[in-house]
mmCIF file of the N, C-alpha and C atoms, coordinates in Angstrom:
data_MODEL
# 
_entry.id   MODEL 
# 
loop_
_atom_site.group_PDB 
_atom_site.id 
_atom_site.type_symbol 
_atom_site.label_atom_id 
_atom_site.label_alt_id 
_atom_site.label_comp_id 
_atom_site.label_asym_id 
_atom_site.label_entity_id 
_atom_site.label_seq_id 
_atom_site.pdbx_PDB_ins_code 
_atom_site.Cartn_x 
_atom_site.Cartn_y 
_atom_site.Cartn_z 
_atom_site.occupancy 
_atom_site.B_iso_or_equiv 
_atom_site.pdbx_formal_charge 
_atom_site.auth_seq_id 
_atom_site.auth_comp_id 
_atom_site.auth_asym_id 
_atom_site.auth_atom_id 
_atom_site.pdbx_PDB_model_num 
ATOM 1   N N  . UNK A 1 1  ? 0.841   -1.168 0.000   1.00 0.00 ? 1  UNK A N  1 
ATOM 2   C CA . UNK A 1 1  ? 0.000   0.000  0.000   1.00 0.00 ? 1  UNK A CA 1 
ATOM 3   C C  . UNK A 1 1  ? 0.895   1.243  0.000   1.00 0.00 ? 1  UNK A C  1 
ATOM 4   N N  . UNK A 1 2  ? 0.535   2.079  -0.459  1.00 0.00 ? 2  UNK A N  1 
ATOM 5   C CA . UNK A 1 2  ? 1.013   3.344  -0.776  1.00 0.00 ? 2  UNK A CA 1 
ATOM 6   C C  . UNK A 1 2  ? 0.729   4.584  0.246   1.00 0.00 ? 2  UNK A C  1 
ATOM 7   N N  . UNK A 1 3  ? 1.392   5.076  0.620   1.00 0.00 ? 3  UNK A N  1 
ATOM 8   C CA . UNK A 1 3  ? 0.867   6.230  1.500   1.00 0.00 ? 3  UNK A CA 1 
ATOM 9   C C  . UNK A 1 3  ? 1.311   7.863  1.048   1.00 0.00 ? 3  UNK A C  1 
ATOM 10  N N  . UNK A 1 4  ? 0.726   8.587  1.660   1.00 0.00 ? 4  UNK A N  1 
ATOM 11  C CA . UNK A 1 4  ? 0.803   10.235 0.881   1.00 0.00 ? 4  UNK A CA 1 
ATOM 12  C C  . UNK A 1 4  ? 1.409   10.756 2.548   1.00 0.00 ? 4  UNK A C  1 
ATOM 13  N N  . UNK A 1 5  ? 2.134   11.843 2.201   1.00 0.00 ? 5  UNK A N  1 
ATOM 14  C CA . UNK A 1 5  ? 2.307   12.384 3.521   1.00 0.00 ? 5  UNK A CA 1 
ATOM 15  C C  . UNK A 1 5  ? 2.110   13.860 3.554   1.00 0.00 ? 5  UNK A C  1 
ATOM 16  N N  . UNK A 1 6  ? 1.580   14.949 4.862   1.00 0.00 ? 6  UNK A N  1 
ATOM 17  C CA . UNK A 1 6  ? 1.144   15.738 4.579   1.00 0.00 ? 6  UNK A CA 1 
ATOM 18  C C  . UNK A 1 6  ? 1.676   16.329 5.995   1.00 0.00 ? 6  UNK A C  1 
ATOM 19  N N  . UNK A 1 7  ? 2.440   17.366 6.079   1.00 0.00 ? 7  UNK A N  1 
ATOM 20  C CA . UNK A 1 7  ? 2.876   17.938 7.252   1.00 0.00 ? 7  UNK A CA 1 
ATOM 21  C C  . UNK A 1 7  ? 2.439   19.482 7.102   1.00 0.00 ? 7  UNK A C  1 
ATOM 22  N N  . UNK A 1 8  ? 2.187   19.376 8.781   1.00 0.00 ? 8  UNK A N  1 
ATOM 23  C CA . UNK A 1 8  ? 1.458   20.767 9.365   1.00 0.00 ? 8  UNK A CA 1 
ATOM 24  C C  . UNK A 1 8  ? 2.109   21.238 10.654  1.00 0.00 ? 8  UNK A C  1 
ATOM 25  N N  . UNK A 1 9  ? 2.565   22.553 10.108  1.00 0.00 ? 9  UNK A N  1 
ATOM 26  C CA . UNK A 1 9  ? 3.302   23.492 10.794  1.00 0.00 ? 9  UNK A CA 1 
ATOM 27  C C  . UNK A 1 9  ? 2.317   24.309 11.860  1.00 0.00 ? 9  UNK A C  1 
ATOM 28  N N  . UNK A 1 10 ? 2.657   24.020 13.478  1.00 0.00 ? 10 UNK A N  1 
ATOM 29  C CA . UNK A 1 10 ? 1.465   24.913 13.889  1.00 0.00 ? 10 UNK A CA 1 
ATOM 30  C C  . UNK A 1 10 ? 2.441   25.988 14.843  1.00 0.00 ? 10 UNK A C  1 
ATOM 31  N N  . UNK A 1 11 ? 1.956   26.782 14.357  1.00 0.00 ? 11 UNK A N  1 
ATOM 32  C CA . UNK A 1 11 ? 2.523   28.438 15.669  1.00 0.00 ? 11 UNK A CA 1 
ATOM 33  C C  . UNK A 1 11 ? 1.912   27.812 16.454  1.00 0.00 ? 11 UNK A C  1 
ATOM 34  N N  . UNK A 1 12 ? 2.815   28.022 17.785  1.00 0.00 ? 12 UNK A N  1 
ATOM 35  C CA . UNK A 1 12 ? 2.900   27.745 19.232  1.00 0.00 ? 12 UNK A CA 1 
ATOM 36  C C  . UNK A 1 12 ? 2.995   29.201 20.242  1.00 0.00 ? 12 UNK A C  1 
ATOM 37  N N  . UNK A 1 13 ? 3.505   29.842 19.388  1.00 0.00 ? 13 UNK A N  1 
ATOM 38  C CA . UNK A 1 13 ? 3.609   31.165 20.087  1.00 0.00 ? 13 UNK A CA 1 
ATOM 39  C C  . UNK A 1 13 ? 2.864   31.855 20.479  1.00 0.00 ? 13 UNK A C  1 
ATOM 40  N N  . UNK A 1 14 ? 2.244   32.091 21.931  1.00 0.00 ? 14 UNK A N  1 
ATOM 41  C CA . UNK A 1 14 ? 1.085   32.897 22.501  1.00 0.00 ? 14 UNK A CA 1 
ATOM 42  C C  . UNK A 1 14 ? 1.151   34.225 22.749  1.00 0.00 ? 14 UNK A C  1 
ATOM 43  N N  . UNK A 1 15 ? -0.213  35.089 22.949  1.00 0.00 ? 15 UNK A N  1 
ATOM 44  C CA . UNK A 1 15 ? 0.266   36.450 23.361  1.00 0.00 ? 15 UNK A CA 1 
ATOM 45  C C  . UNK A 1 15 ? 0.949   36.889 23.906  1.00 0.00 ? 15 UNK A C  1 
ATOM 46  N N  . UNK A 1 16 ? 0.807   36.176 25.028  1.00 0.00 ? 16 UNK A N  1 
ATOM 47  C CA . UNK A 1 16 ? 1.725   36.603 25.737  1.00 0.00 ? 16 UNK A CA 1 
ATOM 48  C C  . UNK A 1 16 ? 3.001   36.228 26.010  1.00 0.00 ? 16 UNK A C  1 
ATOM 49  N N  . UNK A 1 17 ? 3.658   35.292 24.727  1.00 0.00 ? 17 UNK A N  1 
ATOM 50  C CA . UNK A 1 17 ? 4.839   34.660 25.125  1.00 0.00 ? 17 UNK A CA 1 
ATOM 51  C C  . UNK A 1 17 ? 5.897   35.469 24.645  1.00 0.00 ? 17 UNK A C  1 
ATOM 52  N N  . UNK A 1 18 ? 7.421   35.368 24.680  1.00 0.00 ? 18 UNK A N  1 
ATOM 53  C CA . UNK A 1 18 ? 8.243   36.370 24.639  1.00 0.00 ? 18 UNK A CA 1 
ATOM 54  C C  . UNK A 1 18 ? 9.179   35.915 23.879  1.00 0.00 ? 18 UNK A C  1 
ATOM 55  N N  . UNK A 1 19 ? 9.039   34.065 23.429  1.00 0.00 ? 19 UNK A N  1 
ATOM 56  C CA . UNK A 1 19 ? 9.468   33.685 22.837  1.00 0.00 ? 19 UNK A CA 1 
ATOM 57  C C  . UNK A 1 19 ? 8.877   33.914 20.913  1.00 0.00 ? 19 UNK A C  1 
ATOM 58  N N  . UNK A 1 20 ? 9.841   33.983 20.142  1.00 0.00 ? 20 UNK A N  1 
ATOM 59  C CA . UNK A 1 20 ? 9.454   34.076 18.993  1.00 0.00 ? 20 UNK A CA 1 
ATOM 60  C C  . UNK A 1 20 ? 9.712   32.834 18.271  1.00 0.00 ? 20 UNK A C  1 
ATOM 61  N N  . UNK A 1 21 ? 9.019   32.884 16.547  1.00 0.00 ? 21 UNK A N  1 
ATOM 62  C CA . UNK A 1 21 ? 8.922   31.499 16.354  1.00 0.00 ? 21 UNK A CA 1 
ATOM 63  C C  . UNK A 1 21 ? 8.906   29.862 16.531  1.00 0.00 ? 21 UNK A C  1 
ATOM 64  N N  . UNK A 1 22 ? 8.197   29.465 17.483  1.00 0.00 ? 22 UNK A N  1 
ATOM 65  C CA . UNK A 1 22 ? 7.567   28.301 18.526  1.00 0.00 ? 22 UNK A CA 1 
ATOM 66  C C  . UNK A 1 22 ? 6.879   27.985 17.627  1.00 0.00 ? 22 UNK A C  1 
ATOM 67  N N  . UNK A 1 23 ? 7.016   26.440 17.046  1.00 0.00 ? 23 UNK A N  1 
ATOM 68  C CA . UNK A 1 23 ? 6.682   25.783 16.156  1.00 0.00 ? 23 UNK A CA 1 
ATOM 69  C C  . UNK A 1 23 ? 6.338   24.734 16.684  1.00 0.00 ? 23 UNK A C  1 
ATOM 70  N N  . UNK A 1 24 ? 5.676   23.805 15.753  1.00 0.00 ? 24 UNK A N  1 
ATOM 71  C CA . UNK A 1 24 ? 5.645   22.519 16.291  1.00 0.00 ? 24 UNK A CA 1 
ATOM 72  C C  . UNK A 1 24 ? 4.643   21.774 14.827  1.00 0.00 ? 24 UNK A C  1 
ATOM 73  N N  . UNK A 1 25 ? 6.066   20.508 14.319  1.00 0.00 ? 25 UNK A N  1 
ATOM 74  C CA . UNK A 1 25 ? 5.437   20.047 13.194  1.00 0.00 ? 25 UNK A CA 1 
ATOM 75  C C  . UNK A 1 25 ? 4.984   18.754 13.399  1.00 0.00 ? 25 UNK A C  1 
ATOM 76  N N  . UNK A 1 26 ? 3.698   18.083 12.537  1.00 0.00 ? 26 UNK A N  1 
ATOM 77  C CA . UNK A 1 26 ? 2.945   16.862 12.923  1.00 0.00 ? 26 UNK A CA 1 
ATOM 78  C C  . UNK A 1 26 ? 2.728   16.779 11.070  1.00 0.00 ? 26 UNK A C  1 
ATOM 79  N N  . UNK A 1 27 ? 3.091   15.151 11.040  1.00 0.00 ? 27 UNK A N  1 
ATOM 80  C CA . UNK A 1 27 ? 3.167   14.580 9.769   1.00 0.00 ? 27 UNK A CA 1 
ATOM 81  C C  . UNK A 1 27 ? 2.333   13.505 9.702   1.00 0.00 ? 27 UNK A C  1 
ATOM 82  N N  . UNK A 1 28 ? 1.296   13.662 8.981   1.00 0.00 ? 28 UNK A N  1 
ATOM 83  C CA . UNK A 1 28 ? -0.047  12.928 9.117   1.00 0.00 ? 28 UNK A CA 1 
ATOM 84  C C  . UNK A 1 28 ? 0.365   12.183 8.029   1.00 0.00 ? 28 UNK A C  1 
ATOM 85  N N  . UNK A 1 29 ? 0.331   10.610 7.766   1.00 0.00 ? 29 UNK A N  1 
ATOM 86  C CA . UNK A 1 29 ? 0.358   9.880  6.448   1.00 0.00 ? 29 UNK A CA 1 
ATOM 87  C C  . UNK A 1 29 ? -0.841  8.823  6.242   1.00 0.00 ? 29 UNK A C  1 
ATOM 88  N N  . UNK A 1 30 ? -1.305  9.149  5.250   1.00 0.00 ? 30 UNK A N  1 
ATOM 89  C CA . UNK A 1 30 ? -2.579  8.965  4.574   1.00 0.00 ? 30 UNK A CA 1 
ATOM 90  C C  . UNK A 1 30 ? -2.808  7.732  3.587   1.00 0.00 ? 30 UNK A C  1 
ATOM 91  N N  . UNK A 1 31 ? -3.438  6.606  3.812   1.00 0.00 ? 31 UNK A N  1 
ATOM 92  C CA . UNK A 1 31 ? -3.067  5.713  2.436   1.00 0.00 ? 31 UNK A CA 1 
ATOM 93  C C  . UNK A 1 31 ? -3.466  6.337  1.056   1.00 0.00 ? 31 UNK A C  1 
ATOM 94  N N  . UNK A 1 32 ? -2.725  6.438  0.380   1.00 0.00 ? 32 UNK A N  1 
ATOM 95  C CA . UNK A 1 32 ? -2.913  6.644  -1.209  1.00 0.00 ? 32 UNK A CA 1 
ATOM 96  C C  . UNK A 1 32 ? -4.440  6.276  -1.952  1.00 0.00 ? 32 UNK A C  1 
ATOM 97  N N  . UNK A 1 33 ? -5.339  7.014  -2.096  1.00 0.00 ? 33 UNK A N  1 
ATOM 98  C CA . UNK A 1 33 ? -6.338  6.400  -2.502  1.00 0.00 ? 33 UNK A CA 1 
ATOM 99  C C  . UNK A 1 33 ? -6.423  5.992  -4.520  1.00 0.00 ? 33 UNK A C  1 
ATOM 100 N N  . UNK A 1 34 ? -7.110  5.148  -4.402  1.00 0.00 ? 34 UNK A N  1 
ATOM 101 C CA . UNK A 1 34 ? -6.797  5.007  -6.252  1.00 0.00 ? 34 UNK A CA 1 
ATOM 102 C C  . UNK A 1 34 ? -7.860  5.834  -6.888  1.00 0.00 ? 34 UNK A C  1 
ATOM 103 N N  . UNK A 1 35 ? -7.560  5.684  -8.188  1.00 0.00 ? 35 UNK A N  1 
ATOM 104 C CA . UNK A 1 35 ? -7.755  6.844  -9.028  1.00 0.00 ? 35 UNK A CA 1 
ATOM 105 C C  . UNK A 1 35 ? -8.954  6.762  -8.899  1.00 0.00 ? 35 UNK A C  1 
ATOM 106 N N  . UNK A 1 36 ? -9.285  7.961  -8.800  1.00 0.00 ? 36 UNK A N  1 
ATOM 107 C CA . UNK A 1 36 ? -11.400 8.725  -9.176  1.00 0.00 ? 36 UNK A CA 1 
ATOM 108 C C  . UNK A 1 36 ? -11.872 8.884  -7.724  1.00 0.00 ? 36 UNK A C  1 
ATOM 109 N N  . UNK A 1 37 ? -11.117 8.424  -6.664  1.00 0.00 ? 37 UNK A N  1 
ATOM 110 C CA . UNK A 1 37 ? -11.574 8.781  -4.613  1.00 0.00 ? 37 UNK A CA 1 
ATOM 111 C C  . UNK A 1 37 ? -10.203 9.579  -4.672  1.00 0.00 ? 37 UNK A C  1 
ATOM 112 N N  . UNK A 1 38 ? -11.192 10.052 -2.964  1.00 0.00 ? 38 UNK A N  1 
ATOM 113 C CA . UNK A 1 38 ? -10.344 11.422 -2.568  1.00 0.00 ? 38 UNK A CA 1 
ATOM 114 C C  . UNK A 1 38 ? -10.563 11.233 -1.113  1.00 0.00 ? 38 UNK A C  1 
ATOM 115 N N  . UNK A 1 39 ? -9.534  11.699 -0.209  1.00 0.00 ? 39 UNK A N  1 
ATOM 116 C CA . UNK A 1 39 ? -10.110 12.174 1.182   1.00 0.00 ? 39 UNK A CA 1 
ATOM 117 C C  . UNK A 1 39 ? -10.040 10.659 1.992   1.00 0.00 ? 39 UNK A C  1 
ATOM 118 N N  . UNK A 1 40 ? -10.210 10.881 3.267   1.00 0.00 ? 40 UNK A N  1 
ATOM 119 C CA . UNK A 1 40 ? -10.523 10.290 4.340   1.00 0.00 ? 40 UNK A CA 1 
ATOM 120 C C  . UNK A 1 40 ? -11.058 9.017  4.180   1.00 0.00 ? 40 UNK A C  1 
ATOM 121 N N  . UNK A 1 41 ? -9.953  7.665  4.606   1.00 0.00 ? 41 UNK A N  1 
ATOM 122 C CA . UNK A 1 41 ? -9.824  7.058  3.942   1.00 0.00 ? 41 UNK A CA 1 
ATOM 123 C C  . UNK A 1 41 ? -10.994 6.817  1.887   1.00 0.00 ? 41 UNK A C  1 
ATOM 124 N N  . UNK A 1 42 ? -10.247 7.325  1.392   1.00 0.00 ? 42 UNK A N  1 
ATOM 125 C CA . UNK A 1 42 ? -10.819 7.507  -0.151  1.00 0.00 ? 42 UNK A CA 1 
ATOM 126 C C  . UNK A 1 42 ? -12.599 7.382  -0.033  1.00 0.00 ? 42 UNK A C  1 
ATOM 127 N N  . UNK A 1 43 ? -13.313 7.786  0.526   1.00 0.00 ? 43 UNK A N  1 
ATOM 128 C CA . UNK A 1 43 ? -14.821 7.280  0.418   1.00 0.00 ? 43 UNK A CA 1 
ATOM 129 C C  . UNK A 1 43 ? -15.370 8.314  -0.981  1.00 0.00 ? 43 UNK A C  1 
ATOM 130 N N  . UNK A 1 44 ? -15.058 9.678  -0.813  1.00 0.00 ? 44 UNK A N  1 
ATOM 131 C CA . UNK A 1 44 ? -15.248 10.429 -1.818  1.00 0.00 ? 44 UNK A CA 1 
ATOM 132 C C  . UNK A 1 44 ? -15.013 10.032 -3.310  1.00 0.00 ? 44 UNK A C  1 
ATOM 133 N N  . UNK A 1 45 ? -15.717 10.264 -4.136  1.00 0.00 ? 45 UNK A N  1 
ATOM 134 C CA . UNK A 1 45 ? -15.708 10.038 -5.089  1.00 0.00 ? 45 UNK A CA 1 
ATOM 135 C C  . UNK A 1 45 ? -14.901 11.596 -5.913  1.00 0.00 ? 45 UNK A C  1 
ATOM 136 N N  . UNK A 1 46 ? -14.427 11.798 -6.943  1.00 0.00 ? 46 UNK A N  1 
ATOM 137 C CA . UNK A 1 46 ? -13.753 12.958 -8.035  1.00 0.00 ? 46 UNK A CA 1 
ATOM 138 C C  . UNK A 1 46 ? -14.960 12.992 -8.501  1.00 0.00 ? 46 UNK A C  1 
ATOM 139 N N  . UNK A 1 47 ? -15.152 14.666 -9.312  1.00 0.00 ? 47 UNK A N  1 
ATOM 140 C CA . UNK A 1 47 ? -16.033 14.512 -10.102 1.00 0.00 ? 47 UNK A CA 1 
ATOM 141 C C  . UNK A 1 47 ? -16.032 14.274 -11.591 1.00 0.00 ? 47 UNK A C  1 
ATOM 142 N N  . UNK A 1 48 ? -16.919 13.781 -12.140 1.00 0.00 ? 48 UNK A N  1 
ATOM 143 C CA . UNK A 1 48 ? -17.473 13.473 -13.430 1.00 0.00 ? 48 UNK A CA 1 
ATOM 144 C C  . UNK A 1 48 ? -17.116 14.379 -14.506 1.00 0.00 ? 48 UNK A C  1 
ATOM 145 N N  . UNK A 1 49 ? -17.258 15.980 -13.387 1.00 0.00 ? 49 UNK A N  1 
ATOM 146 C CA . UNK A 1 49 ? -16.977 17.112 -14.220 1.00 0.00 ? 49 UNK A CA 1 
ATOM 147 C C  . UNK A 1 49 ? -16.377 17.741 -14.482 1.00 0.00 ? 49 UNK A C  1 
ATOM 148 N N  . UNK A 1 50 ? -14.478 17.159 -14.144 1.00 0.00 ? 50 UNK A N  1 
ATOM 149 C CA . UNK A 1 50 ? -13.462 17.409 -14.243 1.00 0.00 ? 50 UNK A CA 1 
ATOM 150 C C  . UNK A 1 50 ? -12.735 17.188 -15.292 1.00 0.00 ? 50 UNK A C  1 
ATOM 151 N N  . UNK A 1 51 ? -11.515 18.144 -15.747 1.00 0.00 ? 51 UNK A N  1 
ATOM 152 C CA . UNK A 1 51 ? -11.434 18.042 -17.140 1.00 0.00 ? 51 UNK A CA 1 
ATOM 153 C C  . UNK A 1 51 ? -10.964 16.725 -17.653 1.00 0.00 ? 51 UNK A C  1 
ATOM 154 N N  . UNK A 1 52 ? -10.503 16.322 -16.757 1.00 0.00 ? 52 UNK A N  1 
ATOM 155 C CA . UNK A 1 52 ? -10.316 14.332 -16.957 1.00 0.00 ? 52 UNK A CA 1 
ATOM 156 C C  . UNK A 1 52 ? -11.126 13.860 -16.012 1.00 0.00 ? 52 UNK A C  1 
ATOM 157 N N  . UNK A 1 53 ? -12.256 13.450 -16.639 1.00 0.00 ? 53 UNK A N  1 
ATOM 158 C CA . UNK A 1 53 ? -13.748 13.235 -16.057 1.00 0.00 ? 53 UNK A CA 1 
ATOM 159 C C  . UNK A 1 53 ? -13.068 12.132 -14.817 1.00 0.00 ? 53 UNK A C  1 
ATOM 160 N N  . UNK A 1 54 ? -13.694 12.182 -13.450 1.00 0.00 ? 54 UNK A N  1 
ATOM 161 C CA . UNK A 1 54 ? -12.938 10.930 -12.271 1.00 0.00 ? 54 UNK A CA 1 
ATOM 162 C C  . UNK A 1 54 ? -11.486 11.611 -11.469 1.00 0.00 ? 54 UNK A C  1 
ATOM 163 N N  . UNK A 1 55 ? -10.917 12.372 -12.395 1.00 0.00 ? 55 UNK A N  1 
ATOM 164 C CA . UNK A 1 55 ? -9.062  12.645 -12.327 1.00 0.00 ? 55 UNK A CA 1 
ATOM 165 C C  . UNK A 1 55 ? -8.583  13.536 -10.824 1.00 0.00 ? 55 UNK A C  1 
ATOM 166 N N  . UNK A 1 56 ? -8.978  13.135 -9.712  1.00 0.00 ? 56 UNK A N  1 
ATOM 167 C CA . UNK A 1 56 ? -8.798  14.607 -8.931  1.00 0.00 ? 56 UNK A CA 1 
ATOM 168 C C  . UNK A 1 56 ? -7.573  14.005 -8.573  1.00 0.00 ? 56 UNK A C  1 
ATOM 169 N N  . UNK A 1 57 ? -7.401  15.303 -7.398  1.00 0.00 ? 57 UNK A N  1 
ATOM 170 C CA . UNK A 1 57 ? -6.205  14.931 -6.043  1.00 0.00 ? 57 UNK A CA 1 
ATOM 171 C C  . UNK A 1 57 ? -6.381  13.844 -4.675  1.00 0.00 ? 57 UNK A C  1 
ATOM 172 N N  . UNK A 1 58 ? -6.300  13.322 -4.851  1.00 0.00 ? 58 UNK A N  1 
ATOM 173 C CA . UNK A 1 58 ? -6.098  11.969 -4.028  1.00 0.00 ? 58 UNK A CA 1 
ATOM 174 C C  . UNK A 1 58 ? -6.241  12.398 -2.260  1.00 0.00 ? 58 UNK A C  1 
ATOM 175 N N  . UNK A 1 59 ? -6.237  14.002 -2.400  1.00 0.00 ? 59 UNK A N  1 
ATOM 176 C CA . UNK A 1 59 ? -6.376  14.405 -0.782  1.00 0.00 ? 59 UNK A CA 1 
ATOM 177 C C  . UNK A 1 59 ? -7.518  15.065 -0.805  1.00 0.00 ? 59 UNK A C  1 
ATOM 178 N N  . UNK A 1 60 ? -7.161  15.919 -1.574  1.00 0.00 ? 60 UNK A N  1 
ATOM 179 C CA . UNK A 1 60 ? -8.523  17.061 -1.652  1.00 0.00 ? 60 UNK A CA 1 
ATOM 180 C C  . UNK A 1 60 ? -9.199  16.966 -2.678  1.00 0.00 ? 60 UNK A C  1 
ATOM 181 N N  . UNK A 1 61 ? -9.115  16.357 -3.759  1.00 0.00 ? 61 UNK A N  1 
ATOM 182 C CA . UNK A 1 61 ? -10.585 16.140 -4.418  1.00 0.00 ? 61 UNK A CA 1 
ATOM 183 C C  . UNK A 1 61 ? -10.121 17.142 -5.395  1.00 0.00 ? 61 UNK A C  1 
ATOM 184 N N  . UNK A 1 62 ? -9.297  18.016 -5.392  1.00 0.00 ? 62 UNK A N  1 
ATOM 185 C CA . UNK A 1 62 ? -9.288  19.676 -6.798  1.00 0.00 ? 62 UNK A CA 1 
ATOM 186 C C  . UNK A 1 62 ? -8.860  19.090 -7.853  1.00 0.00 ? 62 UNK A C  1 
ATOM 187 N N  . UNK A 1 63 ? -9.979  18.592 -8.852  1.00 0.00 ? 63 UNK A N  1 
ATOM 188 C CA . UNK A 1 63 ? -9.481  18.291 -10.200 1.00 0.00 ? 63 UNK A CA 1 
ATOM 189 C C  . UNK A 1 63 ? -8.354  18.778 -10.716 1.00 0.00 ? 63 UNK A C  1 
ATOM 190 N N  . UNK A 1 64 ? -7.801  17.763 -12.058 1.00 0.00 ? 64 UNK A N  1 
ATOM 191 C CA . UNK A 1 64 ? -7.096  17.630 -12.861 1.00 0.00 ? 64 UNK A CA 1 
ATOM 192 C C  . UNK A 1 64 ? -7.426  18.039 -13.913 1.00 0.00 ? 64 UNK A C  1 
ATOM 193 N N  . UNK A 1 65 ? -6.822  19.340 -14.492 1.00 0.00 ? 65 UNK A N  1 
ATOM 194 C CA . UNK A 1 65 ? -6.772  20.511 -15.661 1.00 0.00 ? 65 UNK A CA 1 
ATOM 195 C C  . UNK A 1 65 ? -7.888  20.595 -16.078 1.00 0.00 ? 65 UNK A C  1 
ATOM 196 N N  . UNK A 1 66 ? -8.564  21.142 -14.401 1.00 0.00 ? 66 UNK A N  1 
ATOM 197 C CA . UNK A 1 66 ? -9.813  22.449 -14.479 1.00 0.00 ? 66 UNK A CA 1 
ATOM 198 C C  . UNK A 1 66 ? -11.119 21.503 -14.715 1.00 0.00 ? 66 UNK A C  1 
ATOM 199 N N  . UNK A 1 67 ? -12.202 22.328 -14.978 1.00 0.00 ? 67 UNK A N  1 
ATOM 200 C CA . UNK A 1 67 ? -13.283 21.160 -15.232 1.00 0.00 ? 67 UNK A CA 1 
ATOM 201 C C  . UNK A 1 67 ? -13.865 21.615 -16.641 1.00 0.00 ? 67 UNK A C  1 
ATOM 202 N N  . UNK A 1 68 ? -14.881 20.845 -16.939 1.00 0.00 ? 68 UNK A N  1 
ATOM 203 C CA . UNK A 1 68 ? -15.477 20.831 -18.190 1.00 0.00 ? 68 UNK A CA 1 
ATOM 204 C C  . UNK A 1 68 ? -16.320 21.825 -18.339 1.00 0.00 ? 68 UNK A C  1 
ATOM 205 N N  . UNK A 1 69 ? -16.442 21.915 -19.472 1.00 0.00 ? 69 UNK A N  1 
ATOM 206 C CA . UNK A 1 69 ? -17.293 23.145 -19.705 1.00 0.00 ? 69 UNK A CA 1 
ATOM 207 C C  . UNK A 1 69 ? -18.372 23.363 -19.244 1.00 0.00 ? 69 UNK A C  1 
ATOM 208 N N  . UNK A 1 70 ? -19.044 24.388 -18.635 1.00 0.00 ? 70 UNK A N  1 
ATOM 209 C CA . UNK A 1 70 ? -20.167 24.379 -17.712 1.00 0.00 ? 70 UNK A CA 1 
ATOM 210 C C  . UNK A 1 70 ? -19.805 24.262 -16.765 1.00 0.00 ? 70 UNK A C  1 
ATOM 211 N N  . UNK A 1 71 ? -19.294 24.192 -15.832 1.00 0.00 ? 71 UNK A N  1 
ATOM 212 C CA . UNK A 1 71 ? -18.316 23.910 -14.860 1.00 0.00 ? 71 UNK A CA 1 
ATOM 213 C C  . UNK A 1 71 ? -17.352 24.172 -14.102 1.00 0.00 ? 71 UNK A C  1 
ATOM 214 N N  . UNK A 1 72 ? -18.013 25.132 -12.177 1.00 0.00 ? 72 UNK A N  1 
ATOM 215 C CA . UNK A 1 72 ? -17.031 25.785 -11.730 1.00 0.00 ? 72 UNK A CA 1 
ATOM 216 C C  . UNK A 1 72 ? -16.175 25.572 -10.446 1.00 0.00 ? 72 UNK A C  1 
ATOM 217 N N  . UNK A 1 73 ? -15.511 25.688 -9.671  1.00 0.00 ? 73 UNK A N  1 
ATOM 218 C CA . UNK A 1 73 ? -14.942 25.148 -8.206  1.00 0.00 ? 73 UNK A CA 1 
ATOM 219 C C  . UNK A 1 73 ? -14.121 24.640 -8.753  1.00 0.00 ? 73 UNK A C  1 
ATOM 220 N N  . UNK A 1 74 ? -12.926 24.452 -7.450  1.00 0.00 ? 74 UNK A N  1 
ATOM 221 C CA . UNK A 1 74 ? -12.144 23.602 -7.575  1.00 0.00 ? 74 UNK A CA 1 
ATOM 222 C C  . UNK A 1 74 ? -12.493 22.001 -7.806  1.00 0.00 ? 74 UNK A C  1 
ATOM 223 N N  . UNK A 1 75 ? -13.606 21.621 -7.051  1.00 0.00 ? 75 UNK A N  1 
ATOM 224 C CA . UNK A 1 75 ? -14.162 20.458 -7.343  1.00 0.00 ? 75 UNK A CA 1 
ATOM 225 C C  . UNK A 1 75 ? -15.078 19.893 -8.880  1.00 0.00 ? 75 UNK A C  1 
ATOM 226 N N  . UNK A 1 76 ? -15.090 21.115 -9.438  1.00 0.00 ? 76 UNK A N  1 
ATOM 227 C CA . UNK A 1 76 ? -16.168 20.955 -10.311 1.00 0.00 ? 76 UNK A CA 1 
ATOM 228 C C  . UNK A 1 76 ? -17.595 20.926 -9.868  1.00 0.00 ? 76 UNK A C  1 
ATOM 229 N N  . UNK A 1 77 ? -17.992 21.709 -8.978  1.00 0.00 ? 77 UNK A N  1 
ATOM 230 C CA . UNK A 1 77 ? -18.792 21.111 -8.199  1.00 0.00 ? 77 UNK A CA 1 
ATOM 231 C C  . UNK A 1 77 ? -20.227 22.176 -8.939  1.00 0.00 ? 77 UNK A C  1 
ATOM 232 N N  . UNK A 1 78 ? -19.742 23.118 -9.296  1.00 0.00 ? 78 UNK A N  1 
ATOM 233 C CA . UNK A 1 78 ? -21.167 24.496 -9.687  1.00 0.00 ? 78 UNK A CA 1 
ATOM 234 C C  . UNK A 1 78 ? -20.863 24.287 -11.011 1.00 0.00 ? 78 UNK A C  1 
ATOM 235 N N  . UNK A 1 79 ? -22.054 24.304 -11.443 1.00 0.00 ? 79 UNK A N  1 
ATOM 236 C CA . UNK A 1 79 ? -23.172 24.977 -12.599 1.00 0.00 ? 79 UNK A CA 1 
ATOM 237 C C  . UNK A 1 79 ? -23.259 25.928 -12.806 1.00 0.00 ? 79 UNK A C  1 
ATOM 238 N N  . UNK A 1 80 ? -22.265 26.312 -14.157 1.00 0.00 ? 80 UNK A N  1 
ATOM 239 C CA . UNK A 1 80 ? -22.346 28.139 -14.288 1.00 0.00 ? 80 UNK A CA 1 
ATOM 240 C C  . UNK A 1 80 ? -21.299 28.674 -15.624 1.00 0.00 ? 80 UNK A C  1 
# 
């Protein structure tokens, strides 16, 4: 199985702290979902209305080169 990895940088630094740049990184790895699902473990489906009809991002779902005509969002998701 294949996995994706996705790291998130979080400021730690509070109002009132005196310290500057306080970081703290967490690396979430995700199984790879196959082509046309997206997301959490893959349940999501890509849309239909993407310019490679099925084709998204394997995390977030934002189609592959834009969507089809008629067709707006990153997801392909509006009519317009």
């Amino acid at each position: 199985m294949f996995y994706t990895s996705v790291t998130v940088l979080i400021n730690l630094k509070g109002r009132n702290s005196k310290k500057k740049n306080k970081h703290e990184q967490f690396i979430f790895h995700f199984p790879e979902c196959s082509i046309g699902l997206y997301g959490v473990n893959c349940l999501q489906n890509c849309s239909m209305a993407c310019g490679i009809p099925g084709n998204c991002d394997r995390i977030t779902g934002y189609c592959h080169g834009g969507c089809q005509r008629g067709w707006t969002g990153v997801r392909c998701e509006g009519k317009g």
